[in-house]
C-alpha positions in Angstrom: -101.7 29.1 51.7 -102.2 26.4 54.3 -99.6 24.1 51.7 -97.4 26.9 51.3 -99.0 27.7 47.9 -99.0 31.3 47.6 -99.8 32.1 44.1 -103.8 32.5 44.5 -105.6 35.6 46.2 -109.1 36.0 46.8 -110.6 37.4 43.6 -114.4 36.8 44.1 -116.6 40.2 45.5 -117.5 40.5 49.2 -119.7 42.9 51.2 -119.0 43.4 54.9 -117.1 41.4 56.7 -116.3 39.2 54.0 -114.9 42.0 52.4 -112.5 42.7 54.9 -111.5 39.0 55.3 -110.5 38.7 51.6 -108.4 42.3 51.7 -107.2 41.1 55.1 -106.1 37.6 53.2 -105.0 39.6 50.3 -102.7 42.3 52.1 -101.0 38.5 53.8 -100.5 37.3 50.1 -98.7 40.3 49.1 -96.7 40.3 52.1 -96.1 36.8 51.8 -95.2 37.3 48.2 -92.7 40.0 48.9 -91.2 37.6 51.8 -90.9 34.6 49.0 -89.4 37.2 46.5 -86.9 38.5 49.2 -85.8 35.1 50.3 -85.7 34.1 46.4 -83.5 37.0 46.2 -81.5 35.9 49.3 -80.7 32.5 47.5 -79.2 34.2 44.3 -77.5 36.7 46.4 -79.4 39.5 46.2 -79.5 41.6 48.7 -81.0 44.7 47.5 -84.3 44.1 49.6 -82.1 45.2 52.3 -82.4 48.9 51.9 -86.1 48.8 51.7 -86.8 46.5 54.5 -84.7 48.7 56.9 -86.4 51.5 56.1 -90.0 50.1 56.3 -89.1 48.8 60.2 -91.3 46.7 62.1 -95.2 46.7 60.6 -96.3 46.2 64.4 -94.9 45.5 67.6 -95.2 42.1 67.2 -93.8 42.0 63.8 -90.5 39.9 64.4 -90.8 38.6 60.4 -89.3 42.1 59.0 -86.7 42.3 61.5 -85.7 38.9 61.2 -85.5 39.2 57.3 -83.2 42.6 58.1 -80.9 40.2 60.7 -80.6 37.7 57.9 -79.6 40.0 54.7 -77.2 41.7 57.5 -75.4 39.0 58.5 -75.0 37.2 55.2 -74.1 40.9 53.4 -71.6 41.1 56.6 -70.7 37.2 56.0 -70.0 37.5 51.9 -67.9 41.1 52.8 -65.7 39.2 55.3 -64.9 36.8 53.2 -64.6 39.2 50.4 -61.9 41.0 52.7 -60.2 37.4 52.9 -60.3 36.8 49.6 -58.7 40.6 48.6 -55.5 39.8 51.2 -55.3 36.0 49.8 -54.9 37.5 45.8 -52.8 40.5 47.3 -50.5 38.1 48.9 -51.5 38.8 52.6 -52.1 35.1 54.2 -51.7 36.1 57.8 -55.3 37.5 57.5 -58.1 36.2 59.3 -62.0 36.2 59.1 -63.7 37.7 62.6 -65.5 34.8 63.7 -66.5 36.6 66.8 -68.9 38.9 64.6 -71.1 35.9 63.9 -73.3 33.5 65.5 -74.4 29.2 64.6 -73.3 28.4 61.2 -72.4 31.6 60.2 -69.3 31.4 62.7 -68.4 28.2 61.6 -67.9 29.2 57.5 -65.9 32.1 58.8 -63.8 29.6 61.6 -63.5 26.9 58.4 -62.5 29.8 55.8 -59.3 30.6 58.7 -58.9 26.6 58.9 -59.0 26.5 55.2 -56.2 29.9 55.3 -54.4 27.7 57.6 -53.8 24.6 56.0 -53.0 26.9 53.0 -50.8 29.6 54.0 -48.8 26.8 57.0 -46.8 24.7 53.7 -46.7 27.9 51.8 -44.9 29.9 54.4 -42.2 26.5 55.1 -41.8 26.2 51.8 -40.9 30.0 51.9 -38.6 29.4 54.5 -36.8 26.5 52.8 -36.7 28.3 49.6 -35.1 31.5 51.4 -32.3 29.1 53.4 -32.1 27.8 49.1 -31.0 31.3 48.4 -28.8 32.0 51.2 -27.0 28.8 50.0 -28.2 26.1 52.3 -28.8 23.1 51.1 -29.8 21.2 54.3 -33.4 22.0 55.0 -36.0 19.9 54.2 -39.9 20.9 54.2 -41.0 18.5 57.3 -44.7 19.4 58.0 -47.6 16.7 57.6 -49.7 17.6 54.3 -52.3 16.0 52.4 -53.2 16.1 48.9 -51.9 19.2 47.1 -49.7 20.7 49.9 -48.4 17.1 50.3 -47.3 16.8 46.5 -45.5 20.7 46.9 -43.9 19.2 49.9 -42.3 16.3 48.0 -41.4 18.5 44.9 -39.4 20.7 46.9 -37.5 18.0 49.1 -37.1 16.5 46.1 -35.3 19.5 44.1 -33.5 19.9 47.5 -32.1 16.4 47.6 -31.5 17.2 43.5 -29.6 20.5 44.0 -27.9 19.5 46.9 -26.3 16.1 44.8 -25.8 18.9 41.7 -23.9 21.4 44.1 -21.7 18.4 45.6 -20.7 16.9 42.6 -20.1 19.4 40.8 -18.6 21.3 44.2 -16.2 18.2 44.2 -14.8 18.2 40.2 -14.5 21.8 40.8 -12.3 20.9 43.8 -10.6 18.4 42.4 -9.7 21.1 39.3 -8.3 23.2 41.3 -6.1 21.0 43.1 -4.7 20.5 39.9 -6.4 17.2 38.6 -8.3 17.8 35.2 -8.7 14.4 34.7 -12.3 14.7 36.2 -16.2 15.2 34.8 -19.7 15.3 36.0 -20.7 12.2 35.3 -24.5 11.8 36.5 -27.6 12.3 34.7 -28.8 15.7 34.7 -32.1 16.8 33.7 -32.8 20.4 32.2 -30.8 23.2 32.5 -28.6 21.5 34.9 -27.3 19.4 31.9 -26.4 23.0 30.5 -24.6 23.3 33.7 -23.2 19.7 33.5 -21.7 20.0 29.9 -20.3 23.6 30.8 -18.1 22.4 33.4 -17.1 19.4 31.3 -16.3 21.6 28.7 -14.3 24.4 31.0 -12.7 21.2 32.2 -12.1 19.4 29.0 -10.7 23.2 27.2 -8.2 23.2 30.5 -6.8 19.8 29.6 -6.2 20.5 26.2 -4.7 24.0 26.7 -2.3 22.8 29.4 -1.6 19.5 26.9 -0.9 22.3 24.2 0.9 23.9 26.5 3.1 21.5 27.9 3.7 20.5 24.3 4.8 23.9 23.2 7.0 24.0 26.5 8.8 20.9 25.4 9.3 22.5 21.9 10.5 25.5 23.2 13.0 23.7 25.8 15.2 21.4 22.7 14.8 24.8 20.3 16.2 26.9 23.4 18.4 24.1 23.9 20.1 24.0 20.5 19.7 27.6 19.7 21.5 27.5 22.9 24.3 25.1 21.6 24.9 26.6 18.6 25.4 29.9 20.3 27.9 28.4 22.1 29.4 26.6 19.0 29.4 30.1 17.4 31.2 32.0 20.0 33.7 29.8 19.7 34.4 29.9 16.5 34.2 33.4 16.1 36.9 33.7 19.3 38.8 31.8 17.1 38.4 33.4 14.0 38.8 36.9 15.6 42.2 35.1 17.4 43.4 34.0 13.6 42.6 37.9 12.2 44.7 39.4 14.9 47.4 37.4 14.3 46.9 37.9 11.2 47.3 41.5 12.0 50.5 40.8 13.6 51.9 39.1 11.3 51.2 42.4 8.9 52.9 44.6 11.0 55.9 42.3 11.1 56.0 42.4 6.9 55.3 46.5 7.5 58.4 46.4 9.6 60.8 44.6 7.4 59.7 46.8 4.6 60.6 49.6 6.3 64.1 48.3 6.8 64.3 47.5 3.6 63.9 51.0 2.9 66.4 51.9 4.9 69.2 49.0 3.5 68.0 50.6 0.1 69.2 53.6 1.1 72.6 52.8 2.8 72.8 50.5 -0.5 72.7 53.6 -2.4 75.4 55.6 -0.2 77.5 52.1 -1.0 77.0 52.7 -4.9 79.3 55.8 -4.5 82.0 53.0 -4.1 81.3 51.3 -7.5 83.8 51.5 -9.6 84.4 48.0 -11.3 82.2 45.6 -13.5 79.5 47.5 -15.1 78.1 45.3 -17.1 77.9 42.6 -14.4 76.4 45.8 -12.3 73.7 46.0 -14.9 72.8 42.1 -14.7 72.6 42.3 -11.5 70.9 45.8 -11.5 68.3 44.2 -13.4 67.8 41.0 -11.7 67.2 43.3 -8.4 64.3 45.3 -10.4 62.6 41.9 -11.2 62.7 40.9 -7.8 61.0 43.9 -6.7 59.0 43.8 -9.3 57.8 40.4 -8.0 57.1 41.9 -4.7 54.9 44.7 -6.0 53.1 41.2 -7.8 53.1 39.8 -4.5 51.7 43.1 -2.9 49.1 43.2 -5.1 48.1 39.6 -4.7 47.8 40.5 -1.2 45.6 43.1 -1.5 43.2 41.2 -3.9 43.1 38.5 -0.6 42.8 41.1 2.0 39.9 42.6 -0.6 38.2 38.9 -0.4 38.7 39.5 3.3 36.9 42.5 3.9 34.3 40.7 1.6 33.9 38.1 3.6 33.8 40.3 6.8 31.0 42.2 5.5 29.1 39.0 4.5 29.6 37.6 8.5 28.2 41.2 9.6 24.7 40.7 7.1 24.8 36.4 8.3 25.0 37.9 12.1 22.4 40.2 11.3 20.4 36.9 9.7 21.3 35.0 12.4 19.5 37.8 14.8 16.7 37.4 13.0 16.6 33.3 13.3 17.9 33.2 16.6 13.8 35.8 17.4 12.4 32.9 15.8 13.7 29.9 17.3 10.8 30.1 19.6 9.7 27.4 17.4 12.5 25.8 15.4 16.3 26.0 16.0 16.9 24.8 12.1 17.6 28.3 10.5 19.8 29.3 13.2 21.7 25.8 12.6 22.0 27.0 8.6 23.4 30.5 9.5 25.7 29.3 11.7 27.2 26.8 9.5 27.1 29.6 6.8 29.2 31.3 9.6 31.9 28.2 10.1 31.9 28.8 6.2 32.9 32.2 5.8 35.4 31.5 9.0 37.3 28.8 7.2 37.6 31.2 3.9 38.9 33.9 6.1 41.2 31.1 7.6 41.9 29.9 4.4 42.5 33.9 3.0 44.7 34.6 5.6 46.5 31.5 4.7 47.5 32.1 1.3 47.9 35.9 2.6 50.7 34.1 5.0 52.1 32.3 2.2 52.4 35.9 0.3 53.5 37.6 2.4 56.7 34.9 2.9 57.0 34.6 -0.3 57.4 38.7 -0.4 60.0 38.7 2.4 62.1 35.8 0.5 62.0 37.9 -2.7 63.2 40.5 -0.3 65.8 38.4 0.6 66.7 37.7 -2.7 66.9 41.5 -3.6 68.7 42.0 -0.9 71.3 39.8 -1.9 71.3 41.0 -5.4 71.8 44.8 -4.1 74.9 43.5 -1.9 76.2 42.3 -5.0 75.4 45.0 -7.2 76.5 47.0 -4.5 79.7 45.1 -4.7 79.9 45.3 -8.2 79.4 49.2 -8.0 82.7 49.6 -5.9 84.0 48.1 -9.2 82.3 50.1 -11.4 82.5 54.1 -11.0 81.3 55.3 -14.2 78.1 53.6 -13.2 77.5 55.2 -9.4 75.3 57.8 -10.4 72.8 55.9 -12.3 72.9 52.7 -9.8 72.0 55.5 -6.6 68.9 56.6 -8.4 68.1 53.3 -8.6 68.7 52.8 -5.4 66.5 55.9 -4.3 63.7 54.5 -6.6 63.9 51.1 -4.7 63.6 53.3 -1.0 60.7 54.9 -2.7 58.7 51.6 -3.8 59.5 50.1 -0.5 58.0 53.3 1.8 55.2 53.0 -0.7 54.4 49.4 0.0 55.2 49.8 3.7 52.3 52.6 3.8 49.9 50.1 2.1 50.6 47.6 4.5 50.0 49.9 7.2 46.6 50.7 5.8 46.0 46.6 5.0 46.9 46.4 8.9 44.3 49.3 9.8 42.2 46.8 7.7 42.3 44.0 9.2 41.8 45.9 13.0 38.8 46.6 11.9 37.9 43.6 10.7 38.9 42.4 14.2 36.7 44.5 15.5 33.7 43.6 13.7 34.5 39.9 14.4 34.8 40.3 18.4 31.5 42.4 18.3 29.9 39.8 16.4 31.6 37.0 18.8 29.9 39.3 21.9 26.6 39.3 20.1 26.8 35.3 19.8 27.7 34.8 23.2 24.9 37.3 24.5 22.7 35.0 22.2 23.3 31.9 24.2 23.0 33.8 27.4 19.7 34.7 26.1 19.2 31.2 24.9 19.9 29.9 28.1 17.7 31.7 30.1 14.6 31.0 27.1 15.9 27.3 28.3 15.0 27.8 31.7 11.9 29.7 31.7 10.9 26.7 29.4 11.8 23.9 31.8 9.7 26.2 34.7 7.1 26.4 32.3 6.8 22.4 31.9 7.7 22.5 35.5 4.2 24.5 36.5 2.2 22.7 33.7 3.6 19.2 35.4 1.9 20.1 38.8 -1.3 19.8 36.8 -3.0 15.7 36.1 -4.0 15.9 32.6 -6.4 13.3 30.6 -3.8 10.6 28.9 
C-alpha cells in the first residue's frame, strides 16, 4: 500500500488484535479500491459515483476524502454541463453566449475563461464578416473586413475582401457598359476575365448588347428600305395623279365635245324638218330629185356607219374604264405592300399610263368620227338644199320627198338620243376617273407621311453608336 499498490489484502488468519489490524487494513483496501475505481471513473468521465457518494456523507468528522471526491465529481459534472450549454448556443447559432467563470475556482476557471476566449476569437470575424456581408446585400460595395486574424479566421478574412474587391470590379464594369448602353453606344462589352457564374453574367450582357446592335442594324436597314420604297411609291403617286388629272381633263372634253355633236344633230333634225315643209315647193326635176334623194340617204347612211363606229370606241372606252377601276384596285393592293418594294406599284402604274393613252388614243379616233359625222352632215345637208331645190321643180314628187324628209328628222332624233346616252357615258366615266385620281393623290399623301415616319425612324435609330 506504502507504493501505491493496492491490489493485495491481508488474507492469512489472525486472533486478537491481529485480527482487527488485518480487517482494519482490509476495510482501508476496500475503501481505497472504491477511491481508485471512482477516480478511474472520473478519468473516463464517469460520474455516476456521484450519487452514491453524496448520499453516504462524511465516514467521520475527519473524513475530508469523501467530501473532497463529492467537490471534485461536482465541479467537473458542473464544468462538462457549462460547456455543454456553450456548445448547445454555438450549434444553435447563439455566439454571444458565455461560460460563468465566476462558478469555478484554479484551473477549472481558466478552461471556462479560455472556452469564452476561444468563443471570442470565433464569433469577433464571424460577426464582421456578418456585417460586411449585410452592407453586400444592401448594395455596398465599400467595406472591407479589417480585423487582425490568424490562421482560419485570417484566410475567411481574405476570401471575403477578396470577393469584395471581385464584385465590386464586376459591378463597375459591368455598371459602366450598362451606362454606356444606355447613353446610346452599343459599341461596348465586358471584356475581363470572369470566373463562374459571373462569366454567365458576362456573356449575358454581351449578348443583350450584341442582340441590341443587330436589331437596331436591322432596323436602321429596314428604315432605309422603307424611306426610297415610301419615296417612290411616293413619286409614282404623284406621277399617277397626274396623269389621271389629265386623263379625266381629256374624258370631259371628250364629253364636250359629245354634247356639241348632240347639238348639231338636233339641228339637223330640225333643218330636216323645215327641209320637208320646202319639198311642198318641188315641182321641177324629178329624176334629178331622185339622184339627189338618194345620194342624201347614203350620206346618212354613212352617218348611222359613223354612229355606230362610235359606239363600238365609246364601248372600248367603258372597257378600258372598268379595267383602270380593277388596276386601281391592284394598285391599292401594291401600294399596302410597298412597305418593302415599290416595283409592283411602278408595274400598275405604267399599266395605268397604258390604259390612259388607249383612252387618249379612243377618244381620238372617237374625235376623228365624230368630224367625220358632222362633214357627212354637211354633205347631206347640201344634198337636201339641192334636192330641196329640185323639189320646187318637181311637184309630182313632194309627197314622197316629205316622208323622206320626216324619216331623216326621225334617224337624226334617234342618233341625237344615243349621243345623249354616249355623253351620260362618258360623265360617268369622268367620274370614275376623278375618284380614282383622288384615290392616287391620297396615296402619295399616305406615301409621304410613310416617308417621314421612315426618315424619324432612321432619325431615332441614328442617336444610337452601333458596331461597324
Amino acid at each position: 500500500m506504502t507504493h501505491n499498490d493496492f491490489t493485495q489484502k491481508v488474507e492469512c488468519q489472525s486472533f486478537g488484535i491481529f485480527n482487527n489490524t488485518a480487517k482494519s487494513i482490509n476495510a482501508l483496501y476496500l475503501a481505497l479500491n472504491f477511491v481508485v475505481d471512482t477516480i478511474n471513473q472520473i478519468a473516463m468521465g464517469d460520474m455516476q459515483n456521484l450519487v452514491y457518494l453524496q448520499k453516504a456523507g462524511k465516514q467521520s468528522e475527519n473524513d475530508h476524502l469523501g467530501p473532497s471526491m463529492v467537490k471534485l465529481i461536482e465541479n467537473i459534472s458542473n464544468l462538462v454541463a457549462e460547456t455543454e450549454k456553450l456548445t448547445i448556443s454555438a450549434v444553435q447559432g447563439d455566439l454571444d453566449n458565455r461560460g460563468d467563470s465566476y462558478r469555478f475556482q484554479g484551473e477549472y476557471a481558466k478552461v471556462i475563461e479560455g472556452f469564452n476566449s476561444t468563443l471570442d476569437a470565433i464569433t469577433a470575424p464571424i460577426k464582421e464578416a456578418s456585417v460586411v456581408l449585410n452592407q453586400l446585400s444592401n448594395g455596398n460595395l465599400n467595406v472591407l473586413m479589417k480585423g487582425l486574424y490568424a490562421g482560419e479566421n485570417g484566410r475567411m478574412k481574405n476570401d471575403i475582401n477578396t470577393l469584395v474587391k471581385f464584385l465590386k470590379c464586376y459591378v463597375n464594369e459591368i455598371t459602366e457598359v450598362l451606362v454606356e448602353m444606355s447613353n446610346g453606344n452599343l459599341d461596348v462589352e465586358i471584356t475581363a476575365n470572369y470566373i463562374g457564374d459571373f462569366q454567365t453574367i458576362k456573356s449575358s450582357i454581351n449578348l443583350i448588347a450584341k442582340s441590341f446592335n443587330d436589331m437596331l442594324a436591322e432596323i436602321d436597314v429596314a428604315a432605309g428600305q422603307v424611306e426610297i420604297g415610301a419615296r417612290l411609291i411616293s413619286e409614282g403617286g404623284q406621277a399617277l395623279s397626274m396623269g389621271t388629272t389629265e386623263q379625266s381633263d381629256s374624258i370631259q372634253d371628250l364629253s364636250s365635245y359629245m354634247a356639241e355633236i348632240a347639238s348639231k344633230t338636233k339641228r339637223n333634225a330640225v333643218n330636216a324638218s323645215e327641209a320637208s315643209n320646202w319639198a311642198i315647193d318641188v315641182q321641177n326635176n324629178a329624176e334629178e330629185s331622185n339622184h339627189q334623194m338618194s345620194a342624201m340617204i347614203n350620206a346618212m347612211a354613212d352617218i348611222n356607219g359613223a354612229s355606230n363606229n362610235i359606239s363600238k370606241i365609246i364601248k372600248v372606252i367603258d372597257e378600258i374604264a372598268f379595267q383602270t377601276n380593277i388596276l386601281a384596285l391592284n394598285a391599292a393592293v401594291e401600294a399596302a405592300r410597298a412597305g418593302q418594294h415599290g416595283k409592283g406599284f411602278a408595274v400598275v402604274a405604267e399599266e395605268v399610263r397604258t390604259l390612259a393613252a388607249r383612252s387618249a388614243e379612243a377618244a381620238r379616233e372617237t374625235t376623228g368620227l365624230i368630224e367625220g359625222s358632222i362633214e357627212k352632215v354637211s354633205v347631206g345637208t347640201m344634198i337636201a338644199d339641192k334636192t330641196a331645190a329640185s323639189l320646187t321643180e318637181i311637184s309630182e314628187q313632194i309627197e314622197k320627198v316629205t316622208e323622206s324628209v320626216e324619216k331623216m328628222a326621225k334617224s337624226s332624233n334617234d342618233q341625237a338620243l344615243d349621243i345623249d346616252k354616249i355623253v351620260n357615258v362618258i360623265e360617268q366615266i369622268s367620274k370614275v376617273v376623278q375618284n380614282y385620281s383622288v384615290n392616287a393623290e391620297e396615296s402619295a399623301a399616305s406615301s409621304e407621311e410613310l416617308f417621314s415616319q421612315a426618315e424619324m425612324l432612321k432619325e431615332m435609330v441614328g442617336t444610337f453608336e452601333l458596331k461597324k
